[in-house]
PAVEXDREN-474527 format. One record per residue: z, y, x of N, C-alpha, C in turn; residue in one letter. Coordinates in steps of 0.05 Angstrom, whole numbers, plus 32768, in hexadecimal, padded with zeros to 4 digits. Atoms other than C-alpha are relative to their C-alpha. Layout:
! PAVEXDREN-474527
+------+---------+--------+-------+----------+---------+------+---------+--------+------+
: n_up : n_north : n_east : ca_up : ca_north : ca_east : c_up : c_north : c_east : rest :
+------+---------+--------+-------+----------+---------+------+---------+--------+------+
:    Z :       Y :      X :     Z :        Y :       X :    Z :       Y :      X :    A :
...
+------+---------+--------+-------+----------+---------+------+---------+--------+------+
This chain:
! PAVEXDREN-474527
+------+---------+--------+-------+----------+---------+------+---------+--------+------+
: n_up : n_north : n_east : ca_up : ca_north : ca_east : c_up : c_north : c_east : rest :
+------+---------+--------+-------+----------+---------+------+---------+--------+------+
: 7FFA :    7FE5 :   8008 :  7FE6 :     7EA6 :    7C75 : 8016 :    800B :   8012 :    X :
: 7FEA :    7FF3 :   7FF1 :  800F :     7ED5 :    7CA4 : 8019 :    8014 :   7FED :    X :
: 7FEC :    7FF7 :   800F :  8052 :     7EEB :    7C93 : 7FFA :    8028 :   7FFE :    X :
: 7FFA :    7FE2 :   7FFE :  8061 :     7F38 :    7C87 : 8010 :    8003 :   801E :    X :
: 7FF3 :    7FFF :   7FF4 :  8092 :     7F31 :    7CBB : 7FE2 :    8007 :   8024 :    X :
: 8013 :    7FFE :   7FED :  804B :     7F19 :    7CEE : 7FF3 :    8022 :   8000 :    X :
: 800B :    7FE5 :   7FF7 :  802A :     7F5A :    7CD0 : 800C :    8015 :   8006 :    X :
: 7FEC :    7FEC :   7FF2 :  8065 :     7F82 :    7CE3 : 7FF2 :    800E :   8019 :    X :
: 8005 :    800C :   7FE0 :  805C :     7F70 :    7D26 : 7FE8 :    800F :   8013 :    X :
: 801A :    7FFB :   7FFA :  800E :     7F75 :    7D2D : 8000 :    801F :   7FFE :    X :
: 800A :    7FDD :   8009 :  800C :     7FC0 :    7D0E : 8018 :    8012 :   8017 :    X :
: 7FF3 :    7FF5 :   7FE6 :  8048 :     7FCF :    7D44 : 7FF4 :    8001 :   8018 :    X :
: 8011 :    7FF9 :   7FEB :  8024 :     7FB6 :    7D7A : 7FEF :    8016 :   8008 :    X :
: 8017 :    7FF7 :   8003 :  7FE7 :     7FD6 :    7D66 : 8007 :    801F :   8006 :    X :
: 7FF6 :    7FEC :   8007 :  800B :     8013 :    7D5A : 8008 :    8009 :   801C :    X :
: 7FFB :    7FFA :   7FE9 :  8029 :     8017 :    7DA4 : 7FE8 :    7FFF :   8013 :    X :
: 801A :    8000 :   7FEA :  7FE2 :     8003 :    7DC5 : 7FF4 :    8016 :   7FFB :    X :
: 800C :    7FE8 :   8007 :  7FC7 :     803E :    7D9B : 800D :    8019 :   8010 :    X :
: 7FF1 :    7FEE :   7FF1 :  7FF8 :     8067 :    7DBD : 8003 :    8009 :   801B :    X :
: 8007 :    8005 :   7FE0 :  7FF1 :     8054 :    7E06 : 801F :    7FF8 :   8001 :    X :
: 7FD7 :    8009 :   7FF1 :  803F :     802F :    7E04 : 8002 :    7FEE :   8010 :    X :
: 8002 :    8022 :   7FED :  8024 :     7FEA :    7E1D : 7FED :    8004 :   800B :    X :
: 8015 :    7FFB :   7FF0 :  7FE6 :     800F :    7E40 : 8005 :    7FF2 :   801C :    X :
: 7FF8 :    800E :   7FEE :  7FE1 :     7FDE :    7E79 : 7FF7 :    8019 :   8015 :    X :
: 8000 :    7FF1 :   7FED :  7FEB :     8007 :    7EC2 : 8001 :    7FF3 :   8014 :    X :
: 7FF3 :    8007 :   7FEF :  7FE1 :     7FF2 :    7EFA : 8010 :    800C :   801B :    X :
: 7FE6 :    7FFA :   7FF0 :  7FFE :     8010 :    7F35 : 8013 :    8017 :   7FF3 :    X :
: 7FE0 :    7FF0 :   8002 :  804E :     8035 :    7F32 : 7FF3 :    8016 :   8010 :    X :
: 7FFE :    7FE6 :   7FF9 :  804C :     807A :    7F42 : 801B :    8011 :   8001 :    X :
: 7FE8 :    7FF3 :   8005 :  8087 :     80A0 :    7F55 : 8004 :    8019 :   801F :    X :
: 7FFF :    7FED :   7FE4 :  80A2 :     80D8 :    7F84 : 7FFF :    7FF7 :   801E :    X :
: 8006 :    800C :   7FE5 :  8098 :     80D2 :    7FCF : 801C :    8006 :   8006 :    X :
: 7FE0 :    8000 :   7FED :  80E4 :     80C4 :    7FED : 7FF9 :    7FE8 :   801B :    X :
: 8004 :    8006 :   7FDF :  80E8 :     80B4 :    8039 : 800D :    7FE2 :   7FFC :    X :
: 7FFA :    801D :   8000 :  8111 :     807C :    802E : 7FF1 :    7FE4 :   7FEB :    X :
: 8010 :    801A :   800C :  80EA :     8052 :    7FF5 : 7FE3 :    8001 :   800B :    X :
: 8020 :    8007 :   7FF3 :  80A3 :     8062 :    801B : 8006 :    7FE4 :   801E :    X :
: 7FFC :    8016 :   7FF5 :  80C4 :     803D :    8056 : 8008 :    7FEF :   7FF9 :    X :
: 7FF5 :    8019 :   8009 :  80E1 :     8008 :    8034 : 7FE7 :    7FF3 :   7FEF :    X :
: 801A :    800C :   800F :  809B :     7FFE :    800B : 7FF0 :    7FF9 :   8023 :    X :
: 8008 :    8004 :   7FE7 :  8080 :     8002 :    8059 : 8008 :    7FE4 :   8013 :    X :
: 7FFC :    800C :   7FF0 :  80AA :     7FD1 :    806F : 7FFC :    7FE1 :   7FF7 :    X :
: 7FFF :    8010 :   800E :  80A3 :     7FA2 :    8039 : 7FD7 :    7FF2 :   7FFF :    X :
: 8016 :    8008 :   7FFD :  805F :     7FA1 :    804A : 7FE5 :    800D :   7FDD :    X :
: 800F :    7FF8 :   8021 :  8040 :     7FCA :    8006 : 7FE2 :    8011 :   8003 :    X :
: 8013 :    7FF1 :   7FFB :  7FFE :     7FE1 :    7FFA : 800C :    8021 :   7FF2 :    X :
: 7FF3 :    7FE0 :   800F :  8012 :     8032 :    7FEE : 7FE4 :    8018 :   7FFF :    X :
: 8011 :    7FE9 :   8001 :  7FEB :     806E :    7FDE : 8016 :    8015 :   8003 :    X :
: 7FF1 :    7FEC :   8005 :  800B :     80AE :    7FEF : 7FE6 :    8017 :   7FFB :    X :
: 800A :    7FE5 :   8012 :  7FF2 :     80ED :    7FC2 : 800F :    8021 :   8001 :    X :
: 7FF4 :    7FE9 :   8001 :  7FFC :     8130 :    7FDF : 7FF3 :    8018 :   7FEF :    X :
: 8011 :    7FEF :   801D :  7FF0 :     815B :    7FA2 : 8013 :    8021 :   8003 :    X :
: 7FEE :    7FEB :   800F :  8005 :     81A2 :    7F91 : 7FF9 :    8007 :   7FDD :    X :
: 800F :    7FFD :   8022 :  8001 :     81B6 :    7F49 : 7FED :    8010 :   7FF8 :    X :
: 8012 :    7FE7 :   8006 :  7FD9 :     81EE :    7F4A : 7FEE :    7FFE :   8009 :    X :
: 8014 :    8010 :   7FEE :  7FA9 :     81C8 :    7F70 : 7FE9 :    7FF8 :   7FF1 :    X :
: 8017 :    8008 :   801D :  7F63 :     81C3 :    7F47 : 7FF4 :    7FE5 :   800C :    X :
: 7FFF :    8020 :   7FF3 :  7F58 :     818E :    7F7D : 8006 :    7FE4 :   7FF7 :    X :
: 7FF3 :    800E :   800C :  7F8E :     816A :    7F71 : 7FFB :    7FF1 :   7FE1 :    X :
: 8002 :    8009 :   8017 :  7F81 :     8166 :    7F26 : 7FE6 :    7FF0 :   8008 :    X :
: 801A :    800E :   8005 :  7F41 :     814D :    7F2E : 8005 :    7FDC :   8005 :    X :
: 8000 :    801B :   7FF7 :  7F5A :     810F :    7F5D : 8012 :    7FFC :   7FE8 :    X :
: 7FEF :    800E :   800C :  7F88 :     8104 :    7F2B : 7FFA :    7FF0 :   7FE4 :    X :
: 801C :    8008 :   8013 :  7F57 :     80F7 :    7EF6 : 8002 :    7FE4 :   8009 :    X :
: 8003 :    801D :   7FED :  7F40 :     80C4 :    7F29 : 800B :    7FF2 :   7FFD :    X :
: 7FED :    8011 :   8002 :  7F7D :     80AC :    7F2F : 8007 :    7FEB :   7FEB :    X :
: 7FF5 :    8000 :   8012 :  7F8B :     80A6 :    7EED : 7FF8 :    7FDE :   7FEA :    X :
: 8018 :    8011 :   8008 :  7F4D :     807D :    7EDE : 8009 :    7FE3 :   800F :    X :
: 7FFA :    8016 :   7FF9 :  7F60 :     804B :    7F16 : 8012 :    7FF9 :   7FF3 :    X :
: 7FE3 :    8006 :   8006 :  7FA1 :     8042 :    7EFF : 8001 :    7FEA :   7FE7 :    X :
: 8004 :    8012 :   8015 :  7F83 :     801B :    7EC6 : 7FF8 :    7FE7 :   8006 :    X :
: 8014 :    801D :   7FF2 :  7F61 :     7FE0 :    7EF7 : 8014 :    7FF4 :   8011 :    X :
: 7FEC :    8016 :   8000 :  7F8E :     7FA6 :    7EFD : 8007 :    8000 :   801E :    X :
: 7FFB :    8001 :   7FDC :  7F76 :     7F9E :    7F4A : 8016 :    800D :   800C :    X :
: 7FEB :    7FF0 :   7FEE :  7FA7 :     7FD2 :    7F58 : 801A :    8004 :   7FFE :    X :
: 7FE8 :    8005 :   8007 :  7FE4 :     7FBD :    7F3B : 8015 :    8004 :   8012 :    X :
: 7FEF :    8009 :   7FEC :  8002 :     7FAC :    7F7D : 8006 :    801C :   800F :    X :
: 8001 :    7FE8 :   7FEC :  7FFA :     7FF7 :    7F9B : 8010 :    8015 :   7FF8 :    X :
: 7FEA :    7FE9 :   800D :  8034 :     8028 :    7F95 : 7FFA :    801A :   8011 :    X :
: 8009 :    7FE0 :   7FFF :  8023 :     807A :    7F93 : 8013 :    8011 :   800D :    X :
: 7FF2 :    7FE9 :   7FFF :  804C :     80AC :    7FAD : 7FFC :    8010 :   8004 :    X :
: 8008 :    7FE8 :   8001 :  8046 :     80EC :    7F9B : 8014 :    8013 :   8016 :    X :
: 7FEE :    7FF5 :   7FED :  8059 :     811E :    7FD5 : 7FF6 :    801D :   7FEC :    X :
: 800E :    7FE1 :   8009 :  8058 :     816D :    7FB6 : 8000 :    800B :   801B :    X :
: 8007 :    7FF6 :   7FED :  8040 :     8193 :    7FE6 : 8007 :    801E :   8009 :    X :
: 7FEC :    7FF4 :   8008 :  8065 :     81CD :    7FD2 : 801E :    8002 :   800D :    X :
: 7FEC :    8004 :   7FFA :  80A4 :     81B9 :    7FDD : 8015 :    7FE9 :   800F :    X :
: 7FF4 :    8015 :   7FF3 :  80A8 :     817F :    8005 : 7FF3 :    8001 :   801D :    X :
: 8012 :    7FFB :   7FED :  808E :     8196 :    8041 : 8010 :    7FEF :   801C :    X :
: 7FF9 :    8017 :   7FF3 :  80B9 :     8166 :    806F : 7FED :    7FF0 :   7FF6 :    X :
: 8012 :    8018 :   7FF8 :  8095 :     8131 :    8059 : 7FE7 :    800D :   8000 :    X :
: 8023 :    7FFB :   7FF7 :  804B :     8150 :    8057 : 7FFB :    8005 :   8026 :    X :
: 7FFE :    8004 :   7FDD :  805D :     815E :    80A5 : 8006 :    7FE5 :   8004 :    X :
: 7FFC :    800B :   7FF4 :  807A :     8122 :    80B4 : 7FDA :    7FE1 :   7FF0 :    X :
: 801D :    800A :   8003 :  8038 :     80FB :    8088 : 7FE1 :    8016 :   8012 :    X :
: 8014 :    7FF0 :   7FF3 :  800F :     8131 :    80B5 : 7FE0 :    8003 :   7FF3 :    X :
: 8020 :    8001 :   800B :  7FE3 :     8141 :    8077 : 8007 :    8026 :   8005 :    X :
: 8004 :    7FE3 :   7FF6 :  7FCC :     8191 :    808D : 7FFB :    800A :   7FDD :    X :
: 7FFA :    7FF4 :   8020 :  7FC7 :     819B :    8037 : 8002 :    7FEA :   7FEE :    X :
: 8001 :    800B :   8014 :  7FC8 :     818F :    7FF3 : 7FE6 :    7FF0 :   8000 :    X :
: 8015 :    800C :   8004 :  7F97 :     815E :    7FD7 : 7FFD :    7FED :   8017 :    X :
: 7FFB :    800E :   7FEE :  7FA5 :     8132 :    800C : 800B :    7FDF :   7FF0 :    X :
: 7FF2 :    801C :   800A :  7FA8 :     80DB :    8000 : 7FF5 :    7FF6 :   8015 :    X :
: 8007 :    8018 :   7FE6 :  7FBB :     80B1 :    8033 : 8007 :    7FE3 :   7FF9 :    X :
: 8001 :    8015 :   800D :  7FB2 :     8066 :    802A : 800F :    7FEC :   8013 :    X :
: 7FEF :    8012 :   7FED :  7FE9 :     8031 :    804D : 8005 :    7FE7 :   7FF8 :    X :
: 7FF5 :    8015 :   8007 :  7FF3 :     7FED :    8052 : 8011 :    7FF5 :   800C :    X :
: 7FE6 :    8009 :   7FF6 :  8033 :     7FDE :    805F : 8002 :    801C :   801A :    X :
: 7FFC :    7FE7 :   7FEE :  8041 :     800C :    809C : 7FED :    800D :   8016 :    X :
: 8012 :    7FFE :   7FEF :  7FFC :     8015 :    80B8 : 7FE8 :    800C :   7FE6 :    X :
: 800F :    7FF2 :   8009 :  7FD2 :     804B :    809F : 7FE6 :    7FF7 :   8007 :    X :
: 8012 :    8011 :   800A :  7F94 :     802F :    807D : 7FE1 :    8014 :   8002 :    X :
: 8011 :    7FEF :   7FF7 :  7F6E :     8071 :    807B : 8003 :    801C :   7FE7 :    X :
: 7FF7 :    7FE0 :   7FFB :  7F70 :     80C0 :    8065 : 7FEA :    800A :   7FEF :    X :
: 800F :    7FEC :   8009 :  7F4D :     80F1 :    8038 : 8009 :    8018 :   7FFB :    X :
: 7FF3 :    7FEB :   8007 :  7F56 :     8135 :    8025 : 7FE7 :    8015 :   7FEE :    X :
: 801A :    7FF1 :   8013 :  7F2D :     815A :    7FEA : 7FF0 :    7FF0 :   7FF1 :    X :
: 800B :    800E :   8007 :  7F0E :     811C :    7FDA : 8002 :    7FFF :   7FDB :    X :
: 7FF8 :    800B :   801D :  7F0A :     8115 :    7F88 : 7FE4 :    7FF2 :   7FF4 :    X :
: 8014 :    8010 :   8007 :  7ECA :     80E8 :    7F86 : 800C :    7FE3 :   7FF0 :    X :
: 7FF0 :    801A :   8002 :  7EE2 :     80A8 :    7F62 : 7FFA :    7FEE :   8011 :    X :
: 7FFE :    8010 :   7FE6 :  7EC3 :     807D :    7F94 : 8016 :    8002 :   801B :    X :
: 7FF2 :    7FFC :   7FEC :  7EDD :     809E :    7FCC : 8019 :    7FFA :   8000 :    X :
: 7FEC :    7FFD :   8000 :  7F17 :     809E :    7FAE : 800F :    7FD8 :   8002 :    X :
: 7FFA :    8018 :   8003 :  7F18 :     8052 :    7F96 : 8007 :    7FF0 :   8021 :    X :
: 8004 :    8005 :   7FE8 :  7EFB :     8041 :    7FE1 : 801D :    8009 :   800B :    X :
: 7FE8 :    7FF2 :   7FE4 :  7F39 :     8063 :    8005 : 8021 :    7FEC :   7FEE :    X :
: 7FED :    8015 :   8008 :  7F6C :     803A :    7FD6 : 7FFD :    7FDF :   7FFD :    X :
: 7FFF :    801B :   7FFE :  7F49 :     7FFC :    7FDA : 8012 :    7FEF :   8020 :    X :
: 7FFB :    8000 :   7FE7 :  7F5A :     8003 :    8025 : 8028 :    7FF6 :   8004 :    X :
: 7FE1 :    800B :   7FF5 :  7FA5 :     7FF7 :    801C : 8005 :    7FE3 :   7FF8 :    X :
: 7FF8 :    801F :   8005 :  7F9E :     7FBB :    7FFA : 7FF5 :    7FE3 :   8011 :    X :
: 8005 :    8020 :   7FED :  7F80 :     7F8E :    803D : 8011 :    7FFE :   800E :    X :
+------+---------+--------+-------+----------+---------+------+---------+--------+------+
């Protein structure tokens, strides 16, 4: 017989999975800064960079995509950065993506390979599998 204390517990858990608190994720996502992309570069990381604007119907779509991978373990190891495209226009020049809707795929400091518009989930999967060889 389990204590009250076990079904505490259980109906917490349950309660936070229901929620998405312990939703497992795999890759980190975070803003694109010059210095942690090279230091993920140098460290040898599989990276995705995501040049998105918000108003971008594009955009939304890959992000869907995204959103979906983000649930498949395989990709644990692959960190995102989001560039806006908007207002970060240093880096979209110096990543030499010509717009929004733009993902480029790197491993470690050697560009893996490039899309722009793409929101197929293959395509999309295909172009991030690419950072992780």
């Amino acid at each position: 017989m389990k204590s009250a204390g076990a079904h505490a517990l259980f109906a917490l858990m349950l309660a936070f999975v229901s929620f998405g608190v312990m939703e497992a994720r795999a890759f980190e996502e975070k803003p694109f800064d010059t210095a942690a992309f090279a230091a993920a570069q140098s460290a040898g990381k599989p990276i995705l960079i995501d040049v998105f604007a918000p108003w971008c119907p594009t955009c939304k779509a890959q992000q869907v995509v995204l959103e979906k991978l983000r649930q498949n373990p395989a990709y644990d190891a692959v960190l995102v950065f989001k560039v806006d495209y908007d207002n970060q226009k240093d880096a979209v020049r110096s990543l030499g993506a010509q717009r929004q809707s733009t993902l480029i795929a790197f491993n470690g400091a050697t560009e893996t390979g490039r899309s722009v518009g793409d929101t197929s989930p293959d395509g999309i999967e295909a172009l991030l599998k690419t950072a992780l060889k």
